[in-house]
C-alpha positions, -999 to +999 in steps of 0.1 A: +305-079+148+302-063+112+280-080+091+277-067+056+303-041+043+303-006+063+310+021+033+284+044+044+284+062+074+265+091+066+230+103+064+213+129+044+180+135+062+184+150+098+207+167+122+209+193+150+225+210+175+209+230+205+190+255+187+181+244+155+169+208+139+175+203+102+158+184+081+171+182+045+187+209+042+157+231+061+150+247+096+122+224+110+106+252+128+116+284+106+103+269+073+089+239+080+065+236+106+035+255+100+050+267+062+040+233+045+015+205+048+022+169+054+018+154+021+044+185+008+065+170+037+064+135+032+075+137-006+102+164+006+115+138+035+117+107+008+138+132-019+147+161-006+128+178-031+094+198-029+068+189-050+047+208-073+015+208-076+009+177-095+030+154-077+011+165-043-023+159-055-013+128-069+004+116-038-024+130-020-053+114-036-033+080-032-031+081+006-064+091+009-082+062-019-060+035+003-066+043+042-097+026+049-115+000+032-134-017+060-133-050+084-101-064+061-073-086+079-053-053+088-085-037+104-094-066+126-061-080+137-054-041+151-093-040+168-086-073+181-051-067+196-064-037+211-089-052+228-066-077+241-042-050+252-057-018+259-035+001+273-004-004+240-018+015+209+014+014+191+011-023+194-027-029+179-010-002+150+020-022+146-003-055+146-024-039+115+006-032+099+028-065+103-005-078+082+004-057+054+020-079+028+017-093-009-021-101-012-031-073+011-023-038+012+013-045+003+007-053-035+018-014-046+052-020-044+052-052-067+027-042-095+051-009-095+081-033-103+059-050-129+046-014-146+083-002-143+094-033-165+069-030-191+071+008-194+112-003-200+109-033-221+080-016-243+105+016-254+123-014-270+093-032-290+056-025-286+037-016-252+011-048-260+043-072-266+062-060-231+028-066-216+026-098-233+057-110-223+057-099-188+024-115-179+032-148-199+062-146-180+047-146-143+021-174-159+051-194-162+061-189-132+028-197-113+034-164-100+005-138-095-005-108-114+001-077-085-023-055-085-051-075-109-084-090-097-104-081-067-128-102-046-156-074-043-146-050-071-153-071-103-161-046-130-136-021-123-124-008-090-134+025-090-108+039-069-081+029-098-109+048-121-105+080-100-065+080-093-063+077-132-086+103-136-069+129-107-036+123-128-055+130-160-070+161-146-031+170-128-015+169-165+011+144-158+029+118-184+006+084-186+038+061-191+027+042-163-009+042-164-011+034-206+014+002-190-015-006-164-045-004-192-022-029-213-015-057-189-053-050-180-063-057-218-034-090-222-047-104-193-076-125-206-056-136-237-028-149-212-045-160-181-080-169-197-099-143-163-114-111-170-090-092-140-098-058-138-072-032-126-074-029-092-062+002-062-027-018-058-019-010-095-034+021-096-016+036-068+020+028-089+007+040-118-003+074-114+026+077-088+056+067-108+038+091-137+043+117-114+083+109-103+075+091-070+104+070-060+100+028-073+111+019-038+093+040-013+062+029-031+048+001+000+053+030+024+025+048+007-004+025+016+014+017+052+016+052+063-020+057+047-034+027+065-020+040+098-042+068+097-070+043+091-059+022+123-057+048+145-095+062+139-104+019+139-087+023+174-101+048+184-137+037+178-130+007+197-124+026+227-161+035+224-177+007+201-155-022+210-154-049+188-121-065+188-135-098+207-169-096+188-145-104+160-125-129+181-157-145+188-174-147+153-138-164+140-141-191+166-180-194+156-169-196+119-138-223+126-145-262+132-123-280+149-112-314+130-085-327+152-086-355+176-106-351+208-102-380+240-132-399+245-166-386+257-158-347+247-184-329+240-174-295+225-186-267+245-206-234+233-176-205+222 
């Protein structure tokens, strides 16, 4: 069964034969392996493109502000499903990341969208009135500001502080990152909070400055967080906490349902 319309049938990443694997255009073991480091590889593999020096550290610093940030939900549903299943590590991985999503970890790709419109919309009036607009606009609509506002982090989250200063320092445009200081600075106006700028904005900001692709832009804090899992994991083989965890969030949890008569709830 076709579902969807079936133009393409071509891709522009890989192939091989019996001797030699391509990848974009490149031998993977004439120039490739041991000719370029991963980060040079992972921009190369989204665009086909290498990138200079700016783009790298950019991209480079970004992966490495977002891979670990403690016990959040990613962190402990991994530890935990490890626990549970030992011997599947792709599985506690794949748990972290199925956790990955709007409010955490997965903001990047939405405050991008939002810097992207403003950057757009303020070549057409003022930067402070696209800001305006935008925010007002996702007031509206009940809808949150990505990449704003951060439970620990209240003055400033100083890992936005660095990326903007790494992009500074790597001479790249500030299109992007003069957009995320003016939805910063609207913010109180429109909202009536004080939400600071937080990593989720900052990672889109100093990345679409430097010519990162708008829609690869969630894959940079997955494949930076996988990284993160795999040392979590990896400590649980010889610190295990996964049902420490499991056991403080049944200590923390009443239960409020209906119980037949005479039970007494038991110690967990």
């Amino acid at each position: 069964m076709k579902i969807g319309k079936q133009e393409h049938r071509s891709s522009s990443i890989s192939t091989s034969n019996a001797d030699t694997i391509v990848i974009r255009g490149k031998d993977l073991c004439g120039e490739l392996i041991g000719h370029v480091g991963f980060t040079n590889y992972f921009w190369f593999l989204l665009t086909g493109d290498t990138p200079n020096a700016a783009q790298r550290r950019v991209l480079d610093a970004t992966l490495v502000a977002i891979a670990e940030h403690g016990l959040v939900p990613s962190v402990q549903a991994s530890r935990m499903t490890y626990a549970a299943a030992p011997e599947a590590l792709q599985g506690a991985v794949a748990a972290g990341l199925l956790g990955c999503g709007s409010v955490i970890l997965g903001a990047a790709e939405s405050a991008g969208m939002l810097l992207s419109e403003v950057v757009t919309a303020g070549r057409e009036s003022t930067l402070e009135a696209a800001a305006t607009q935008a925010v007002s606009e996702r007031r509206a609509q009940r809808k949150a500001i990505p990449g704003y506002g951060h439970p620990l982090h209240k003055g400033e989250d100083p890992r936005a502080t660095r990326l903007f200063q790494v992009a500074a320092e790597a001479g790249l445009p500030d299109d992007h990152r003069r957009a995320a200081k003016q939805i910063e600075a609207v913010l109180p106006a429109v909202t009536g909070k004080n939400l600071v700028m937080n990593v989720s904005a900052g990672i889109p900001a100093v990345l679409l400055d430097a010519g990162f692709p708008v829609g690869a832009l969630k894959g940079v804090p997955l494949l930076a967080r996988t990284a993160s899992l795999i040392a979590n994991l990896l400590e649980e083989q010889s610190k295990p906490i996964g049902f420490v965890l499991s056991h403080a969030a049944a200590k923390a949890i009443d239960y409020d349902g209906p119980v037949p008569p005479g039970f007494v709830r038991g110690d967990t």
